[in-house]
C-alpha positions in Angstrom: -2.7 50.4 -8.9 0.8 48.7 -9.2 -0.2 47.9 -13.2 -0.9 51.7 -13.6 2.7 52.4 -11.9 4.8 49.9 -13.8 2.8 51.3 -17.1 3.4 54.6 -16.4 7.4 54.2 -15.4 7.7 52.1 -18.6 6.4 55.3 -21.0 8.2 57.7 -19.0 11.3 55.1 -19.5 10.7 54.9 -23.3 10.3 58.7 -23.6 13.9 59.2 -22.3 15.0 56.7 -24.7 13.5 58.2 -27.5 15.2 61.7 -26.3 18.8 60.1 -25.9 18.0 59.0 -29.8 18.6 63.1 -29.8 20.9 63.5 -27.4 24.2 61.6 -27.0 24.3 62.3 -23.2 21.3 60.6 -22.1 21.4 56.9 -23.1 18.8 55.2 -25.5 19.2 51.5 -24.3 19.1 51.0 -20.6 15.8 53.5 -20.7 14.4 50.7 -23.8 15.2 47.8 -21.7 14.1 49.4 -19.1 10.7 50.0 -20.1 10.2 46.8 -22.1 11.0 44.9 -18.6 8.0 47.1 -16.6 5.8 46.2 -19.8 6.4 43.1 -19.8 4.9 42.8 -16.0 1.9 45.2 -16.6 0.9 44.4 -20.9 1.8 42.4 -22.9 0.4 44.6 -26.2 2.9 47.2 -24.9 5.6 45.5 -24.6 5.2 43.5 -27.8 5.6 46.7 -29.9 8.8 47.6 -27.8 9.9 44.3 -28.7 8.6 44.5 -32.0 8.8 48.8 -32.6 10.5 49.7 -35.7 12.6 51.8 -33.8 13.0 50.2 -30.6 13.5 46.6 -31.8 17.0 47.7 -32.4 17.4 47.9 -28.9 16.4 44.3 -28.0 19.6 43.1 -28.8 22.1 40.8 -26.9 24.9 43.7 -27.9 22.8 46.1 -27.0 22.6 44.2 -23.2 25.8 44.9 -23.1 26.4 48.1 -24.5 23.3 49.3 -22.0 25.7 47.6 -19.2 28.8 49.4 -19.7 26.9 51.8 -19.9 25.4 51.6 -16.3 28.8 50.8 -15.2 30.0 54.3 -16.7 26.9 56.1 -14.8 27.2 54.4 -11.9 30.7 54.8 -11.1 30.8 58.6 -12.5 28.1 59.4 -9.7 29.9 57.1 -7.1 33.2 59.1 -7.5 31.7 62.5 -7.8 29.9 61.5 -4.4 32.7 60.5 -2.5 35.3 63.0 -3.5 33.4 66.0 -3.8 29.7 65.8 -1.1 30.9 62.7 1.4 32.8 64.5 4.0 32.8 61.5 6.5 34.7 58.4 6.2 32.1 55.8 6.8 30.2 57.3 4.2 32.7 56.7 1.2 33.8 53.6 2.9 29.5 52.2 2.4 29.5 54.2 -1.0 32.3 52.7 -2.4 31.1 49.1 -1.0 27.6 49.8 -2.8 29.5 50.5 -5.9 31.0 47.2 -6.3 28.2 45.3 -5.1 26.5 46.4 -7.7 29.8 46.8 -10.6 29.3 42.8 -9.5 25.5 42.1 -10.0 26.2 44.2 -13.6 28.5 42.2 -14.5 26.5 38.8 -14.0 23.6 40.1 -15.1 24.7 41.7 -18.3 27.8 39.9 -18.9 27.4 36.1 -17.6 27.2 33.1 -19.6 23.6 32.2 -18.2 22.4 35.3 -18.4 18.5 35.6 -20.2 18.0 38.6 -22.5 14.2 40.1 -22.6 14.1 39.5 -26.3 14.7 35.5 -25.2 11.3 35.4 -23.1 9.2 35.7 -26.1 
């Protein structure tokens, strides 16, 4: 049951990847990495031709690690803001919102950025 979930979140991830090939506003690598990750816990043969995809391999790049970070960073931060200044009407809320953010604008930043960080492409 839980190989049949990460395979199925892994396809729908690589189908938005393909469609932010298309369209600029909907990013292509986070959605790759994304689905080559959930392959690589549910099958192998799928996440060898991610790795391996003539268009996807592309996207297995240390650079594009990081360009899939700043882009999460953008995302994340874009949605946190809107949040707080426009649907939080209590203070506690923003306060725990903008905590979140940089809890994670800090796990981003090791994970993507760091010195020991392990790319997918390195596990194979």
């Amino acid at each position: 049951m839980i190989r049949l979930l990460l395979i199925s979140g892994g396809t729908i991830s690589l189908v938005l990847g393909f469609i932010g090939i298309f369209l600029p506003v909907l990013p292509t690598t986070p959605f790759v990495l994304l689905s080559a990750g959930l392959f690589l816990r549910s099958s192998p043969a799928l996440y060898s031709k991610v790795v391996t995809g003539r268009i996807t391999a592309k996207y297995m790049t240390r650079k594009s690690g990081r360009r899939a970070g700043f882009s999460a960073l953008i995302i994340m931060w874009s949605m946190i803001l809107l949040t707080v200044f426009f649907a939080a009407d209590k203070p506690w809320i923003k306060i725990l919102l903008l905590a979140a953010g940089i809890t994670g604008t800090a796990f981003k930043l090791w994970y993507f950025f760091g010195k020991n960080n392990k790319q997918i492409t390195e596990k194979h």
